[in-house]
N, C-alpha and C positions, 0 to 999 in steps of 0.2 A: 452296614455297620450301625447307621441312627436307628434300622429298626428295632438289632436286639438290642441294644441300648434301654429303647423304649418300652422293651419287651419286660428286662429284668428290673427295670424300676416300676414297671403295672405288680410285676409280679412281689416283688420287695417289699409295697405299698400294702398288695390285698395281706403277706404274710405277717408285719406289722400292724396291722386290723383286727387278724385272727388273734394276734398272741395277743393284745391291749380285752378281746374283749375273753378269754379264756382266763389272765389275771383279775376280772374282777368280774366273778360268776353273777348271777340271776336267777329268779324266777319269772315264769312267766304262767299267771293264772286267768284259766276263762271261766266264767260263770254264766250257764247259759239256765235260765228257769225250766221254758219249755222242757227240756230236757229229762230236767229232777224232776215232773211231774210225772211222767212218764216212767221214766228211770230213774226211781230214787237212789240215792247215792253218784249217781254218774255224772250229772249236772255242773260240777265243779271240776274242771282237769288245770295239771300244775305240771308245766314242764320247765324244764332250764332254758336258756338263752341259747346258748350252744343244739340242742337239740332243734329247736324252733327253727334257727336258721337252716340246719341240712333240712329239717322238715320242706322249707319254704324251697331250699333249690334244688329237693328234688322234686315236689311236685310242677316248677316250671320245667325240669327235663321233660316230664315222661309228658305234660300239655305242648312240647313241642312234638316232641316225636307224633305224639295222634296225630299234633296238625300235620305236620309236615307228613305222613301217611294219609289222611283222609286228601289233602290238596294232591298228590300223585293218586291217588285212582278216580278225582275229580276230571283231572288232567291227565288221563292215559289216553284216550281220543284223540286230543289233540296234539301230543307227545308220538304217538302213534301215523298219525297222520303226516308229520313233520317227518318221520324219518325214513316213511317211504315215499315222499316228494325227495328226499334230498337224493336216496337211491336212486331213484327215476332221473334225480337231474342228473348223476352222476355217470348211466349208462345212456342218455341221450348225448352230454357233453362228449363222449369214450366215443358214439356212435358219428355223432359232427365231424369229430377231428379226423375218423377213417376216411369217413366222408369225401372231406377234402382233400386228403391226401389221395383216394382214389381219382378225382379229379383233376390233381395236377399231375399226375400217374396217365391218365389218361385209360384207366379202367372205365367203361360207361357199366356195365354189368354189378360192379363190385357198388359203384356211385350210384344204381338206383336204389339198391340194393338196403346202404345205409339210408341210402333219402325217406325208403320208404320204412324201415326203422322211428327214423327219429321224428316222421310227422305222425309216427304212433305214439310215442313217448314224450315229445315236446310241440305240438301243430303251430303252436301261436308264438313261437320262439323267431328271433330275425334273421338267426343262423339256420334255422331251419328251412324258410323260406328259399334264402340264400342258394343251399346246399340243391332245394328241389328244383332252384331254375339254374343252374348250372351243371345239374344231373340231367337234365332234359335237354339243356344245351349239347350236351357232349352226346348223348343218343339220339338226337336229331329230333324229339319232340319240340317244335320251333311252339306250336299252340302250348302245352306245357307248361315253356318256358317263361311264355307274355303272363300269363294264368298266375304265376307266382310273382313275375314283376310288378303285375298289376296289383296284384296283393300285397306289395312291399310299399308300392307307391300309395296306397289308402292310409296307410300307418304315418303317425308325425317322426318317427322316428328314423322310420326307413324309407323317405320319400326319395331321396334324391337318388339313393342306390337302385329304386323301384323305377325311378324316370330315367335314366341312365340307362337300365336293361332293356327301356320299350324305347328307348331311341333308338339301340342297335338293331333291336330287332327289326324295327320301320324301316331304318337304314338295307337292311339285308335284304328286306324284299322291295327294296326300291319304292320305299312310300316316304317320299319325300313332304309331304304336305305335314304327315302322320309327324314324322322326324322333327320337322321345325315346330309343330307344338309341342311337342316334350322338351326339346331342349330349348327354346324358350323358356316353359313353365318352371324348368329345373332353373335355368338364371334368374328367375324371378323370384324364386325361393331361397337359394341360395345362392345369393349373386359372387360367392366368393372362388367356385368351381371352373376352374378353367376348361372342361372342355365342355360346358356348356356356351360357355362364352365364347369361345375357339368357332366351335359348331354353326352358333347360330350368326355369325360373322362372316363364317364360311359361307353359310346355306343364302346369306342374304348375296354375297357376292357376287354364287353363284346363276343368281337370277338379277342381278343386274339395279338390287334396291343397295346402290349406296349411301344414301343419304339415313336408311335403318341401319345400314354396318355402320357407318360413324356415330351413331350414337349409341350402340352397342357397344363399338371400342372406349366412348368415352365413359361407359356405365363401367368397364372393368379396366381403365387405367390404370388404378389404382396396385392391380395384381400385376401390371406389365411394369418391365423398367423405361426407363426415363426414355434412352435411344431405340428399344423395341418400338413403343409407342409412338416416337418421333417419326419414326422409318414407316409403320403401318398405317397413319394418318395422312401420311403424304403417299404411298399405294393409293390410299383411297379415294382423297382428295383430286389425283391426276388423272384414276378411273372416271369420275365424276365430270371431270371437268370434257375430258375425250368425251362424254358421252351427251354431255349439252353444249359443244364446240358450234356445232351446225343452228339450234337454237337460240341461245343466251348467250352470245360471246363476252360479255361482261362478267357474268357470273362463272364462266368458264375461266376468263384471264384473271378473278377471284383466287377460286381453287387453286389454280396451275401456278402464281405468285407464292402461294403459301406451301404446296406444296414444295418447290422451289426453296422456300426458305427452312423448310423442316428438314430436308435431305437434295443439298444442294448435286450430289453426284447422281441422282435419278434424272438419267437421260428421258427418258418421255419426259414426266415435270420441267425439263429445262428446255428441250427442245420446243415444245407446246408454251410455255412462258415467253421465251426469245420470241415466237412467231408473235404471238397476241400482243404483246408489249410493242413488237415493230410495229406493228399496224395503227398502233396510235400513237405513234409518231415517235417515240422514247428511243431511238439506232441505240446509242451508245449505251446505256441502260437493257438493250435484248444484247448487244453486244457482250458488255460484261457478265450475261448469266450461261452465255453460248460459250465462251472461253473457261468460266470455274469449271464447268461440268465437262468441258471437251479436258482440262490437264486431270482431271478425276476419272475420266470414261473417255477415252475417246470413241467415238462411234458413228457410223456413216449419219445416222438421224440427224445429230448434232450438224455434223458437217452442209446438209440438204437446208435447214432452217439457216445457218451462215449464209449461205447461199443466195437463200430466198429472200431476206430481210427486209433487200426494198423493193416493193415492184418495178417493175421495167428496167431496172439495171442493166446494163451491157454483159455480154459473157465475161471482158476484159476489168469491170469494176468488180464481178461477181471473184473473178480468178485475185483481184487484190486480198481482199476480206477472205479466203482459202490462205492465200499464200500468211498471210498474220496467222491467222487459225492453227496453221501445222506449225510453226514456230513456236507454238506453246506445248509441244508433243513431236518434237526430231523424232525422229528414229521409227517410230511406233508406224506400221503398216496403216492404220486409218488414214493417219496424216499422209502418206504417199499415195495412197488411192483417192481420198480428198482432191490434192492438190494436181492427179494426174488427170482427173478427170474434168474437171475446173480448165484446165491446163487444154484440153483437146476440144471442151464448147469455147474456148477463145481462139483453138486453132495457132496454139504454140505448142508445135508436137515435140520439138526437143527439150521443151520442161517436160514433157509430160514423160519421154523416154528417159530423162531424167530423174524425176522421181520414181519412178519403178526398176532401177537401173539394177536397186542393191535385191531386189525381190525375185530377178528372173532365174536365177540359177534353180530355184525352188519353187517355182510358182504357185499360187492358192488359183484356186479356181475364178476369182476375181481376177488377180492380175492378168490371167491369163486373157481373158473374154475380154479385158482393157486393150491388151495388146491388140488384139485382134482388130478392134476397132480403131485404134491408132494406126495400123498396119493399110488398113482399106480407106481413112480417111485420108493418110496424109499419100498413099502410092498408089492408092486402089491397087492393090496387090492383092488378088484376091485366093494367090496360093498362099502367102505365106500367113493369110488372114487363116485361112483354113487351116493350116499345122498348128495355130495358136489354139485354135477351137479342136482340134484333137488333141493335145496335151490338156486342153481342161476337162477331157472328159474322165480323164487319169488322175488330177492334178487334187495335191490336200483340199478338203474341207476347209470351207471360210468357216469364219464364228456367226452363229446365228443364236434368236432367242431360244432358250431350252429351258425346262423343267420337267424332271420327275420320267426324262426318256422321250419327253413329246418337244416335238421340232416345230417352232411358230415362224413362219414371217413378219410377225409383228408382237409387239409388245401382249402380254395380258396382264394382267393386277394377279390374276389366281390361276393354279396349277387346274389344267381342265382332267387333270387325271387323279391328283389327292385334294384339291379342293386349298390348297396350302397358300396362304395369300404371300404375295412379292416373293414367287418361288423360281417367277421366269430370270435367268443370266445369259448374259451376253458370254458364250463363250463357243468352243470347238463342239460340236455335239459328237457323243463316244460311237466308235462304231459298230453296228448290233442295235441301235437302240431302236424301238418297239415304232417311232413314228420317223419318215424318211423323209422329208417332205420333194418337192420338186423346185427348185432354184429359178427365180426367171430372171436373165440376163438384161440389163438395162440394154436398149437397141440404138443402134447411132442413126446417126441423122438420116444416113443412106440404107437403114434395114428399115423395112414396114412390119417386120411382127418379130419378136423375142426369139430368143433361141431358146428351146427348154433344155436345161443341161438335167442328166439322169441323176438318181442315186448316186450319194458317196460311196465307191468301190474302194478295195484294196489300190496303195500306189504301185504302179510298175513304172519298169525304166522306159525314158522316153523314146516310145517308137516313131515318131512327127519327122524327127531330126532324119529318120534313114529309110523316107519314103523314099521307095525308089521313079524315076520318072514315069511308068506306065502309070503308078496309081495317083501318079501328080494328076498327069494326065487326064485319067477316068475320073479326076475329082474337079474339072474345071468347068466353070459354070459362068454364064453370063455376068459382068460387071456389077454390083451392088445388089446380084439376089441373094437373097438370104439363105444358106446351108440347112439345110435338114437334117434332123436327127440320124435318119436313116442314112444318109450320104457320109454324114462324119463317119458312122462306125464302119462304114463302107471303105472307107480311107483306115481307120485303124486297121481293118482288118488286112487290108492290102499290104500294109506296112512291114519293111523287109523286119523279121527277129534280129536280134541283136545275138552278134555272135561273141562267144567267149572268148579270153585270152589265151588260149589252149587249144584252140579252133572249135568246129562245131563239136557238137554232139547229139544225144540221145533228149530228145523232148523231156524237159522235167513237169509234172502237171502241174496245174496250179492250185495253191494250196486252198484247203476249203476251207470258209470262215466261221471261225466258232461261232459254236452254239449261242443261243440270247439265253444267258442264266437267268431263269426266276428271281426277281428278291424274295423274298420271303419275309412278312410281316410276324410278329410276337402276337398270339391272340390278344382280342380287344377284351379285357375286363368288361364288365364281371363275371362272363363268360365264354369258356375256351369254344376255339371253333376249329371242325377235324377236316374242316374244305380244304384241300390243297389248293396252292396257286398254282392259278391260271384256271381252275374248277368251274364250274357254271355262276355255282353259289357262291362266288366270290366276287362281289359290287366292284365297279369301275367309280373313275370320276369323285368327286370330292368325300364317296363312303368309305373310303379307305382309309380315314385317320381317325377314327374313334370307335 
């Protein structure tokens, strides 16, 4: 609205102009000499006022129009030129987006196809690069595809995407040296990318340089949250500390304090802290860090370090400091294997049938191998020792360390299968899973070597209870020798079936254990990968996550 406002008062004003200067006419006369000498008479011209002026605007029209003609065919070259770069951008850009859409398609044919399009129409573009190393990726030109990373990573603008692609790649073929200088350089550039940061955290863990992953954690705090960082600083911290225990005990019970304070539930950090701190003389002080962590985690470790507290202890001062210990955690099965076993090096066998009283109807394979050895310490009974040690060959899965399907005996900081730091839990390990490990039964005072209990099986019903005497029999062995694997199954096998309520029948088989499902990872950007799991070309151990 203010424009034509603005419009019809321009216009008002010039009409007002016209008419002031149409009411009061003129002449307008030029006398040029030169002229009349030449052309007598012509020398003198006399026009109006009115006249002059259209004279004057039209000869500014027809001096524009020239210009503005002579400056377009000055300019047609360049005009020219412009409008088949824009065509060209516009069928290289048509050519990208197939591109990629063939790519996440998982056309490789169709994606070289545009790749090889657009690095005719666009070569030095980023998307172009792009499209050629993840065209090469998906057709399995792995050289290709470094060829174009490498080319991205010269560019300021494509570096990180460039070092990121020759990390994978390094990563793929197992060139771990290769791997941690890329993604180093990529944190170094761009310190704000997490899976450079991830990576080289990972990669140093991997090899045992804690003292580089904590100060790599502490170069990208800033991107982690407050309790992430808390939690991975004390992983690393108690890595550390386990790894110069034997060394620098000082600077071990350093680390292991701190860690300890950063995430007081990390059983290693407290267990490791409780020992160090007893040893210089602080009981009550390892005491209180053995108790936060046992009501947060209870855990055999914890329990072992209670234990051990003071040197030379009696088993009966050792069984006090147990017996406080499981009071901060009733109920909880740690507490009763704790307390039972505590309970049997003092040689008070009815606490220790005690605390396992509520466990037996179901026993875990601990309880069981406990029993056993209560059974032969307190009766040298060495049948019914033996039926105990056959139900644990049946008997649930204890909780052990696990991550990522791999079964540890012991703590680690990082998953040795994704590389995933504080990925190891204390829990039941699933069954199926890819590492089984072998269990060794702590030995009692009267066995001289372990019992190796097998693989976790499917449970069946207990056949121990309804040995019948011959195979009692054929299972009796000398006083305090130790049973063999081969003898126990020797005893299960003998063991009468259990017969149904309906009386016997017709043998049911046993059922077979599903399959180990693949997981199946999302390809790793920025380029798809056609390896199936479980494939050759598909990296174990810490390459799996980026």
């Amino acid at each position: 609205m203010t424009r034509i406002i603005g419009f019809l008062v321009i216009v008002g004003i010039a009409a007002l102009g016209v008419a002031w200067i149409a009411d009061r006419p003129g002449d307008v006369v030029v006398t040029w000499p030169w002229l009349d000498q030449h052309w007598p008479g012509h020398g003198r011209i006399e026009i109006s006022l009115i006249t002059l002026a259209a004279a004057v605007l039209l000869a500014m029209a027809v001096i524009a129009i020239v210009w503005t003609l002579i400056g377009f065919v000055l300019r047609s070259p360049w005009i020219l030129r412009r409008h088949l770069r824009h065509r060209r951008g516009v069928r290289a850009y048509e050519a990208i987006s197939s591109g990629l859409i063939a790519v996440g398609a998982g056309d490789h044919v169709a994606a070289r196809k545009f790749a090889s399009e657009v690095s005719r129409l666009a070569p030095h573009e980023p998307l172009s690069l792009l499209l050629n190393a993840q065209a090469a990726q998906l057709s399995g030109d792995r050289e290709g595809a470094e060829r174009s990373f490498h080319a991205m990573a010269m560019r300021a603008d494509t570096k990180a995407l460039g070092l990121h692609g020759l990390f994978i790649e390094a990563r793929r073929r197992n060139d771990i040296t290769s791997a941690r200088a890329f993604a180093e350089e990529a944190a170094r550039t761009a310190p704000s990318l997490g899976w450079a940061g991830r990576a080289v955290l990972e990669i140093r863990s991997a090899i045992g340089d804690w003292t580089g992953a904590l100060e790599i954690l502490e170069r990208h705090a800033a991107s982690l949250g407050k309790a992430l960082y808390q939690r991975q600083r004390a992983v690393l911290l108690t890595a550390r500390a386990l790894a110069t225990e034997d060394n620098d005990r000082d600077a071990a019970k350093t680390d292991a304090l701190e860690a300890n304070r950063l995430a007081p539930d990390l059983v290693p950090a407290a267990a490791l802290a409780g020992r160090l701190t007893a040893e210089g003389g602080e009981l009550r002080k390892a005491t209180r860090i053995i108790e936060k962590a046992w009501r947060a985690n209870p855990h055999p470790d914890l329990a072992e370090a209670a234990a051990g507290l003071r040197y030379g202890d009696a088993a009966r001062d050792k069984l006090e400091r147990i017996e406080a210990l499981a009071r901060k955690a009733q109920g909880n099965i740690e507490s009763a294997l704790a307390l039972a076993r505590a309970s049997l090096d003092a040689r008070e066998f009815a606490k220790a049938r005690s605390a396992l009283m509520h466990f037996l109807a179901a026993p875990t394979k601990r309880v069981a191998l406990l029993m056993a050895e209560i059974e032969r310490a307190e009766h040298n009974d060495e049948g019914r020792a033996r039926q105990w040690l056959a139900r644990a060959l049946h008997a649930a899965p204890d909780p052990a360390w696990t991550a990522d399907g791999h079964v540890s005996d012991r703590w680690q900081p990082a998953s040795p299968v994704t590389g995933r730091l504080d990925a190891f839990e204390w829990r039941v390990p699933v069954t199926g899973s890819l590492t089984t490990p072998v269990i060794e039964a702590e030995p009692p005072a009267s066995v001289t070597a372990p019992v190796a209990i097998p693989p976790a099986v499917e449970r069946k019903p207990d056949a121990a209870a309804n040995t019948p005497p011959a195979a009692a029999s054929d299972a009796t062995t000398l006083a305090g020798e130790p049973p063999s694997v081969a003898r126990i199954e020797s005893i299960t096998k003998a063991a009468a079936p259990e017969i149904p309520p309906n009386g016997p029948g017709p043998a049911k088989p046993e059922p077979k254990p599903e399959p180990i499902i693949p997981l199946i990872h999302a390809p790793d950007d920025p380029g798809p990968d056609e390896a199936a799991p479980g494939s050759d070309t598909q990296q174990s151990g810490w390459t799996s996550r980026f």
